[in-house]
C-alpha positions, 0 to 999 in steps of 0.5 A: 835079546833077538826076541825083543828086537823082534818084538819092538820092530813087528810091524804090518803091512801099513806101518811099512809102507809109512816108514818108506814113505817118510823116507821116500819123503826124504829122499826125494827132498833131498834129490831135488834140493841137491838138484838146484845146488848143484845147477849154476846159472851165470849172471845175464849181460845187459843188451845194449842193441841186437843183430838184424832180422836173420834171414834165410842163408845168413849165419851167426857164429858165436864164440862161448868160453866155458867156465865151469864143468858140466854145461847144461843149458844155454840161454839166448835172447831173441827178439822178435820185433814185436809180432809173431815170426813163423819160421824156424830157427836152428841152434848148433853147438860145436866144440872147439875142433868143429864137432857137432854136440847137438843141434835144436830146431826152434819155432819162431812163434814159441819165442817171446820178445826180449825173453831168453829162449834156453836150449838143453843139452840132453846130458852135461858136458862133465868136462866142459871147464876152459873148453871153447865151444861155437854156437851157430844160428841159422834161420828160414825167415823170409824178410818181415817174419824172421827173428833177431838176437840181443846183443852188447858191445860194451865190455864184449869180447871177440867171437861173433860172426856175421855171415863170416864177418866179425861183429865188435859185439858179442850175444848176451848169453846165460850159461847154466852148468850142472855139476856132479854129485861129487861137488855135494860131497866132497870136503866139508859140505860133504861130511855134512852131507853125509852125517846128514843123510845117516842121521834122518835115515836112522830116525827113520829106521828106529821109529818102530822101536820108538814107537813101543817106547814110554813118550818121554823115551821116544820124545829124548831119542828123537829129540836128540837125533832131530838137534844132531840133524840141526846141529850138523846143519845149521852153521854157527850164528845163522839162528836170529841174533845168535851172533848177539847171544853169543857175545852177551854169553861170552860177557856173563862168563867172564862174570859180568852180569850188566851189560856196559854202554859206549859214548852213543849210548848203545848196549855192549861190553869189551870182549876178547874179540879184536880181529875175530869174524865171525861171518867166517864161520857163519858164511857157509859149511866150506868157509866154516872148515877153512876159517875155524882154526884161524878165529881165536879169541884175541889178547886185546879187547873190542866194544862189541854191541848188542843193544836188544841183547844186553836187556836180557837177565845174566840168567837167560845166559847162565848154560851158554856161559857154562859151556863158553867159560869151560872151552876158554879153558881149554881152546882159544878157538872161538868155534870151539867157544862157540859150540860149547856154548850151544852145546850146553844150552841143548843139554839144559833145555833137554833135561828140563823137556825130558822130566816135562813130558815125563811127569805129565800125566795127560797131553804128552803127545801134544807137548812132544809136538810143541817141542819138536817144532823145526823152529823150537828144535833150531832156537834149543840148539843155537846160543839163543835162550828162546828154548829155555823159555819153551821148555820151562813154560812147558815143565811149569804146566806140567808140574801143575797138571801133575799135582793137579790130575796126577797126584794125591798126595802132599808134594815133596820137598823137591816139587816145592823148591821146583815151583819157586825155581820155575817161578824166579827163572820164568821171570829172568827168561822174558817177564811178558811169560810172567802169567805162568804163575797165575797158574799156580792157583790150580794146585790143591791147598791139599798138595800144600798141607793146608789153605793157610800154607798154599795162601803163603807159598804162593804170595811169596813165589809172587813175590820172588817172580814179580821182585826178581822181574822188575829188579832186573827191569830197573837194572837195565832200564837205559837199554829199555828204548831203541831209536825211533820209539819212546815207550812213556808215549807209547804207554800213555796211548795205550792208556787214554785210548784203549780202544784204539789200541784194542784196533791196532792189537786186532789189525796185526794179528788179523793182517799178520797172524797166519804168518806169524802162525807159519813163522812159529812151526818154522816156515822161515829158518835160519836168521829168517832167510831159509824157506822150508817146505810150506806144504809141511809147515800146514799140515803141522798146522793142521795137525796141532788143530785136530789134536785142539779141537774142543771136547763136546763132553758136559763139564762140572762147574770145577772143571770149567773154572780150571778152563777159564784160568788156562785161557785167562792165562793165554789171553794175558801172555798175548796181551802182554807179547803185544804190548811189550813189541809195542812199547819197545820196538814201535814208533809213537801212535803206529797202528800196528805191531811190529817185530812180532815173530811167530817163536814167541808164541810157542809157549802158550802151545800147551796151556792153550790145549789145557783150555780146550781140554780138561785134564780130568776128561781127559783122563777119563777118556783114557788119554792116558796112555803113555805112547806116542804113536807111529804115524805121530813120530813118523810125521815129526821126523819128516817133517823135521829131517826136510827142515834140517835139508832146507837149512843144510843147502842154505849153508852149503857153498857150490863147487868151483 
């Protein structure tokens, strides 16, 4: 047992340095995220006048109430009268029983008008809460070159002296405190802290084995690590929607399955949710631990609406509504309903990315990337359905690339039923994906028996995909429009002007695609609002480029077509994402796309790659092999664990 152990973990001089740099990565990360958690700067008072010019022999003694623990930094506003004042002026903080704490001798030609000028403490003031402090002001100006101070009297409190006298004023200071570490952890945000903390190091720790292990082994592992990362991290109902998702989950669990309207007209159905906030559980981690055991699912019933939501098939919600209607079960705790929904949604979309990478017989380490996107990774463990439509599209080209490349065979029963599931959840999912079935036209009449058979299957995959699509579309019919939009005229532009359209297509994508680009890796997490680290977010970009670039090697005739169907696929997915924002979302005759976010194009991540690269060359040219790589790995777990920090300080709640 200890041989293998070795075995897995022999790694050369170069493999560790890269495992200590992803972790350094991290680390560092994390320091300078917790740095500017921990830093609390007050809120600056308006200036509503200022002291005379201070001179040399004059003194300004302010009074400062410190609020909280660990004083840091004071901001001063100088005014210099518009010119620039060759002086020095001399900052003294003292403690309430006159003690000298430190002194800072200033420049007068640094200052800039109407600006604050901050001065630091060389170490914090641990116990500085409800302590008095004097800041005194001295000077050696000379009339004409000295500076003056910014001040307010409305709302002032008393504390200032000039040269002794009182002033019913006071200066405009901005206080910035600099809390220890035990605020970060302590409480909930720091059992989040540390599950955090533990978990990226352990990925790290692991990835020489992981390394050595078949793709979907290593994939599963580090998929399920990076999901508890975002788990721990990301707050209930801070992915897009998610509060919407949630309610139309809790809807199809009770079994129904078509949403109702009120007297406006607006999507929704009644809930068990009378007196429940779910802001209180979606504040912050510290709010989240305060308020879980208090939300509970009521005896009454509330109209709750979520117009966008309700146009979504019952299906799109069927392991949400799995998880939702077991935890009723057994706990009113809307929390507990919650995460169970979540819960479940993780495992199914697991199950189906896990048998994807699993039996595809090239391209593995191309879809791994596409799956461990930080945006695909936070909508797999939200309640939203937005993973599920990943992961399907991904098990579809799988499966064809599979019967295509990988198989010679007649295909089993299993594998038959399997396409005409994939074919009918595709539809119910989001029916713009609905191109994915042109794709099975790639399978070999042999995998079906014969031409004659595949012709059949095929017709009535179509129809079961096309039927189940516009019936649920007829269904939901009167949830189709929003405000402000009318899809018939929409429509009938698209048809008169096509051309024009084609501008209004070119101008969004040329105006917003880099960002959509970045949206789609993750740029922006949360419900949007998150900024991760963009620096990472290109390299991810530049990553999936070089694992795109096309292949130089002369391709047959057959090949060539199979290309073409990939990326008559992708063109018609595009096309179609487009024009159903187009048609829903957008106002009459406007030139560009609106609501467009980069998520959605997740999908075609994988049959674009196909499009570039043939299965056959790539077997050829032995991208077989069934590893995925340290470096690879490596960059997926960095790139993710800062992710899962970015959104771990957006959900935490400083000390007080």
């Amino acid at each position: 047992m200890l041989e293998k152990v070795k075995k897995y973990y022999r790694m050369d001089a170069r493999k560790v340095a890269l495992l200590l740099a992803v972790l350094l990565v991290f680390l560092a990360y994390f320091w300078v995220q917790s740095r500017t958690f921990l830093t609390y700067k007050s809120d600056a008072a308006v200036s509503d006048g200022q002291l005379p010019e201070l001179l040399e022999g004059q003194e300004v003694v302010q009074e400062v109430f410190v609020e909280k623990d660990g004083l840091l930094k004071i901001g001063i506003p100088f005014r210099t009268n518009g010119r620039v004042n060759f002086c020095t002026v001399s900052v003294s903080l003292l403690s309430e029983d006159g003690r000298l704490i430190q002194t800072w001798n200033i420049k007068g030609s640094l200052l800039q008008d109407n600006s604050y000028y901050t001065v630091e403490l060389d170490r914090p003031l641990k116990k500085s809460r409800g302590q008095t402090c004097f800041l005194k002001i001295t000077s050696d100006a000379k009339t004409g070159s000295g500076v003056s101070i910014g001040t307010r009297s409305e709302g002032a409190k008393a504390g200032l002296t000039l040269n002794g006298a009182a002033q019913e004023r006071e200066i405009c200071l901005q206080l910035t405190y600099r809390q220890g570490a035990g605020t970060l952890f302590s409480g909930a945000n720091g059992f989040h802290a540390v599950v955090l903390i533990v978990l990226s190091c352990l990925l790290v720790l692991l990835l020489p084995a992981l390394s050595r292990l078949k793709t979907e082994y290593s994939f599963l592992a580090i998929w399920l690590l990076l999901g508890a990362v975002f788990l721990y991290s990301l707050p209930l109902f801070r992915a897009p929607d998610e509060d919407r998702h949630f309610y139309r989950a809790c809807e199809v669990s009770f079994r129904q399955w078509v949403s109702d309207t009120n007297a406006d007209g607006v999507g929704g159905s009644f809930l068990p949710m009378d007196g429940v906030e779910l802001e209180k559980l979606s504040s912050d981690w510290q709010t989240y631990s305060e308020n879980k055991d208090l939300q509970k699912i009521s005896k009454g019933t509330v109209f709750e609406e979520y117009p966008n939501i309700a146009l979504y098939s019952p299906v799109s919600f069927l392991p949400q509504a799995a998880g939702i209607f077991l935890a009723r079960h057994v706990t009113e705790s809307v929390a507990a309903i919650a995460y169970a929904g979540r819960i479940f949604n993780w495992i199914f979309i697991t199950a189906i990315l896990f048998l994807a990478i699993r039996i595809l017989p090239v391209g593995k380490e191309v879809a791994a990337l596409v799956a461990l996107m930080p945006m695909n990774i936070q909508e797999s463990v939200s309640l939203a359905p937005d993973g599920q439509v990943v992961a399907v599209s991904l098990l579809i080209v799988a499966l064809i690339v599979r019967l295509r490349h990988g198989q010679e065979d007649r295909m089993s029963a299993p594998q038959l039923v399997l396409l005409y599931v994939l074919a009918f959840l595709i539809s119910q999912l989001k029916i713009v994906y609905l191109p994915f079935g042109l794709l099975y036209f790639l399978i070999p009449w042999e995998r079906f028996g014969s031409r004659k058979k595949k012709l059949l299957h095929i017709l009535l995959m179509a129809a079961l995909a096309v039927g189940a699509g516009l019936g649920w579309l007829y269904v939901c019919r009167r949830f189709l429009t929003t405000g402000g939009t009318d899809a018939g005229a929409q429509l009938s532009y698209i048809a008169r002007n096509p051309i024009d359209y084609l501008n209004v297509l070119l101008r969004t994508v040329f105006e917003d695609g880099g960002g959509c680009a970045e949206l789609m890796v993750g740029s922006l997490l949360g419900a949007l609002s998150i900024p991760t680290v963009t620096l990472f977010v290109l390299l991810y970009l530049c990553v999936l480029f070089s694992r795109f670039s096309i292949q130089h090697r002369k391709q047959t005739r057959e090949e060539i077509r199979e290309d073409m169907v990939f990326g008559l696929v992708n063109v018609l997915l595009v096309l179609l994402i487009y024009t159903s924002l187009y048609l829903q979302w957008v106002s009459p005759f406007a030139d560009k796309v609106i609501g467009v976010q980069g998520r959605y194009f997740i999908p075609l991540l994988l049959p674009l790659f196909f499009s570039l690269h043939n299965p056959s060359v790539l077997l050829e040219d032995g991208e077989k092999k069934n590893c995925l790589s340290l470096r690879t790995a490596a960059f997926l777990v960095m790139v993710n664990v800062c992710a899962g920090a970015s959104i771990f300080f957006a959900s935490v709640k400083p000390g007080v």
